[in-house]
C-alpha positions in Angstrom: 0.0 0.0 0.0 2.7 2.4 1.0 6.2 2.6 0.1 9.2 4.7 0.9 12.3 4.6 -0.7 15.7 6.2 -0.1 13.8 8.7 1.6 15.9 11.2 3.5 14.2 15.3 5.6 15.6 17.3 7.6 13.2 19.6 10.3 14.6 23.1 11.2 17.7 22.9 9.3 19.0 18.9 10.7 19.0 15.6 9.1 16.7 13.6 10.8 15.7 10.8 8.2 18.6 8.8 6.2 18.0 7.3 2.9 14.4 5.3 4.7 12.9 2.2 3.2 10.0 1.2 4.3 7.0 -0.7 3.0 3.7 -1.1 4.5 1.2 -3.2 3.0 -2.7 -3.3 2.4 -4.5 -4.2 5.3 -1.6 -4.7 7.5 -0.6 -3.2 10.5 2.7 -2.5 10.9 4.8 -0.7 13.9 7.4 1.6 13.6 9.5 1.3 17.0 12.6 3.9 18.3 13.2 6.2 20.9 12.6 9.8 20.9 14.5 11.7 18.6 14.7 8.7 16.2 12.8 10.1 13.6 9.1 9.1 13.7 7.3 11.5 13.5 9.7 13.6 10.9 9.5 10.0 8.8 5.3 10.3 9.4 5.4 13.9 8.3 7.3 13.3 5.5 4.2 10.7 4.1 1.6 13.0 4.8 3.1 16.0 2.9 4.1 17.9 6.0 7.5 17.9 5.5 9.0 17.7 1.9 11.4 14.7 1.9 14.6 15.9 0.4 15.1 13.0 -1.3 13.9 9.7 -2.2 10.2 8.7 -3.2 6.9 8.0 -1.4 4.1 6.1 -3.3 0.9 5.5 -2.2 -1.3 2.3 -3.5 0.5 2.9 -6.7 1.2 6.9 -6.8 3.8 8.9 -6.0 2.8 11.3 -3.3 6.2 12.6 -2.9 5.6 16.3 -3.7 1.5 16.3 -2.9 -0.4 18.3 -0.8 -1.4 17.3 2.7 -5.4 17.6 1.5 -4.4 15.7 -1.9 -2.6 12.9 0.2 -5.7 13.0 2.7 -7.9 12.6 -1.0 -6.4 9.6 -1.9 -6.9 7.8 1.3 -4.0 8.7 3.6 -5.1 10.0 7.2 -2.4 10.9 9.9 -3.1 11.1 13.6 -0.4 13.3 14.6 1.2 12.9 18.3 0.1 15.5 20.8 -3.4 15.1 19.2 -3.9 19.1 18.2 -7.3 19.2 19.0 -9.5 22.9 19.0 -10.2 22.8 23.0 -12.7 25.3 22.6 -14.9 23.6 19.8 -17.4 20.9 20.2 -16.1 17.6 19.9 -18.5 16.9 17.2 -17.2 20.0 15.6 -13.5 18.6 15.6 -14.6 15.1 14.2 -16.4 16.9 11.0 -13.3 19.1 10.4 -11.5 15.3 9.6 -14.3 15.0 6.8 -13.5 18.3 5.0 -12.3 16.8 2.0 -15.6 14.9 2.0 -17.3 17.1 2.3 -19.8 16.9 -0.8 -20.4 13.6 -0.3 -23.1 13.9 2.8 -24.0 10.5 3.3 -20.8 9.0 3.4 -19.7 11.8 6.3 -23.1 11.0 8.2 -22.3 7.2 7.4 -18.5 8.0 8.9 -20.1 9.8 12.0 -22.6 7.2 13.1 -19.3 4.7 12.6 -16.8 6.8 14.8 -19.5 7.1 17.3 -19.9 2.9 17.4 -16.0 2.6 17.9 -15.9 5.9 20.3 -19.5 5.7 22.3 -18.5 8.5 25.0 -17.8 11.2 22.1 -21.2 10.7 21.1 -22.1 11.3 25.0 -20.0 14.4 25.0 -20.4 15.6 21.2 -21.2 19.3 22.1 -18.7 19.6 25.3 -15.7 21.5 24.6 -13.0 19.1 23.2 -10.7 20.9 25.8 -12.7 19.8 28.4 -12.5 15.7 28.0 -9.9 13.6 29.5 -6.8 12.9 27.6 -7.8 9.2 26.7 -10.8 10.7 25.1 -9.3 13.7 23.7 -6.9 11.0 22.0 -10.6 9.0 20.9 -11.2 12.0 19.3 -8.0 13.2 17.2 -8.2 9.4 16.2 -12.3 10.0 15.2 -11.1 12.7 13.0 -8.5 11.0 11.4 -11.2 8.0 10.0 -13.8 11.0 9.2 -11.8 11.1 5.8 -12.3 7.8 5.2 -8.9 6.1 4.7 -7.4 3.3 3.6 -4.5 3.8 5.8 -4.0 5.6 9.2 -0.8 6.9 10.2 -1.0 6.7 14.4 1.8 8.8 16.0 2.2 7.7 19.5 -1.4 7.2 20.8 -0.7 6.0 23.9 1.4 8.8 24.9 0.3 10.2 28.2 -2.5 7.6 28.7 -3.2 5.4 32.0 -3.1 1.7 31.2 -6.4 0.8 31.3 -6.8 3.6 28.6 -4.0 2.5 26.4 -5.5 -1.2 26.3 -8.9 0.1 25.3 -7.3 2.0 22.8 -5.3 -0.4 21.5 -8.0 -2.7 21.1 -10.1 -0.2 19.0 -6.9 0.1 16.7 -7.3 -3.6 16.1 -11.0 -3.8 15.3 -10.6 -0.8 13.1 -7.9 -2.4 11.3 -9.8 -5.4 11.5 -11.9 -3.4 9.0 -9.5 -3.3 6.5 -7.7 0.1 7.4 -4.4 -0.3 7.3 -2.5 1.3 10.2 1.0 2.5 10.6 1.9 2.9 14.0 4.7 4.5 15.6 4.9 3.7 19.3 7.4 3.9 22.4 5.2 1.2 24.5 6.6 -1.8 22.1 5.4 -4.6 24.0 1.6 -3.9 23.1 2.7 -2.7 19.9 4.0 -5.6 18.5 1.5 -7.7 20.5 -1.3 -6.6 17.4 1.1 -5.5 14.5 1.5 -7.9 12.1 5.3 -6.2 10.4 7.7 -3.9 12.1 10.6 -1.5 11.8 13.1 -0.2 14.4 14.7 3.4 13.9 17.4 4.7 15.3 19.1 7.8 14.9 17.1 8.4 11.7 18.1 5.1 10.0 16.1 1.7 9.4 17.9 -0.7 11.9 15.7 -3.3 12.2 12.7 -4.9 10.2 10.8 -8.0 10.2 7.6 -9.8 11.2 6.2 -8.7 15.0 7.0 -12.2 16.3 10.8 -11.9 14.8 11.0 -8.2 16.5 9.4 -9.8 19.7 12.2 -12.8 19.9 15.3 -10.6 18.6 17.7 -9.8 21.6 18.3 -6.5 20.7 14.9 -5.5 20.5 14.3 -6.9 23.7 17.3 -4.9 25.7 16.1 -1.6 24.1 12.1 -1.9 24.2 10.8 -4.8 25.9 13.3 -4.7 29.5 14.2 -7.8 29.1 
């Protein structure tokens, strides 16, 4: 579904990705591992038209989204859940969801259709769909900026450290919706710190460090390699 190649960015004037191949495929869901500063979310940037790769190619089921817009990527079927979430506190949560469906807009009853869906996986946002966003807890606040991200109807979601900040309780549950929505037939890309319950559901992996692919395999290789388990899994 999605391939990188040779791709290499820099953010604020340093290199932070080196020559990056990667390859993500339909219906899969694969886990991008490393520590902070490894590259990520620069890498997840880079695929979602953030951040201009300065070389290298990205294609997307086929296409070569290496130089397209953010809203063209989102167009073809490429959603990114950014870490941090960047929610509007102030606006509804309802409101935030429907911004994720902007660029279906015209299509009304495929973005009713995506509601009614996010509101299935995410019941308490349709509880709390006209409280400020601001005002929710940060494992809802993360339902939501997830919510938004399938309002535009993708085949594949980019998920940037979901669990970041949650209680564990929280990041199982949403862990668990990440499965049934890929389940669905989304693919997911994941980056994630907490690699123990990441590679529990992913079915490939990649480890980055320092900007550079070290590591790559299926989850239950990652899971067994030694390395992998000094760095990530304290063992």
């Amino acid at each position: 579904m999605i391939t990188i190649s040779g791709v290499s960015a820099r953010y604020e004037a340093v290199d932070v990705l080196h020559s990056v191949d990667i390859t993500a495929n339909d219906g899969e869901l694969t886990v991008i591992l490393g520590a902070n500063g490894s590259g990520k979310s620069t890498l997840f940037k880079a695929m979602s038209g953030v951040l201009r790769p300065r070389t290298g190619t990205i294609e997307f089921n086929g296409d070569d989204i290496t130089r397209t817009s953010p809203a063209g990527i989102v167009r073809k079927g490429l959603a990114h859940c950014p870490e941090g979430r960047h929610l509007f506190p102030l606006m509804p949560v309802e409101k935030n969801l429907m911004l994720g469906a902007y660029v279906r807009r015209r299509d009304k009853a495929r973005v009713r259709s995506l509601l009614e869906r996010t509101y299935e996986l995410f019941p308490v946002l349709h509880e709390k769909r006209r409280q400020p966003a601001g005002s929710l807890s940060g494992g809802q606040q993360q339902m939501v900026a997830i919510g938004r991200a399938l309002m535009s109807d993708p085949s594949m979601l980019i998920l940037d450290e979901p669990s970041m900040g949650l209680a564990p309780l929280i990041t199982e549950q949403v862990f668990e919706t990440i499965v049934e929505i890929n389940r669905e037939g989304i693919g997911v890309l994941l980056a994630e710190q907490n690699a123990n319950s990441a590679l529990q559901i992913a079915t490939s992996g990649y480890v980055l460090a320092e900007g550079r692919v070290v590591l790559s395999g299926t989850a239950q290789e990652l899971q067994r390699d030694e390395r992998v388990q000094r760095a990530y899994l304290g063992v």
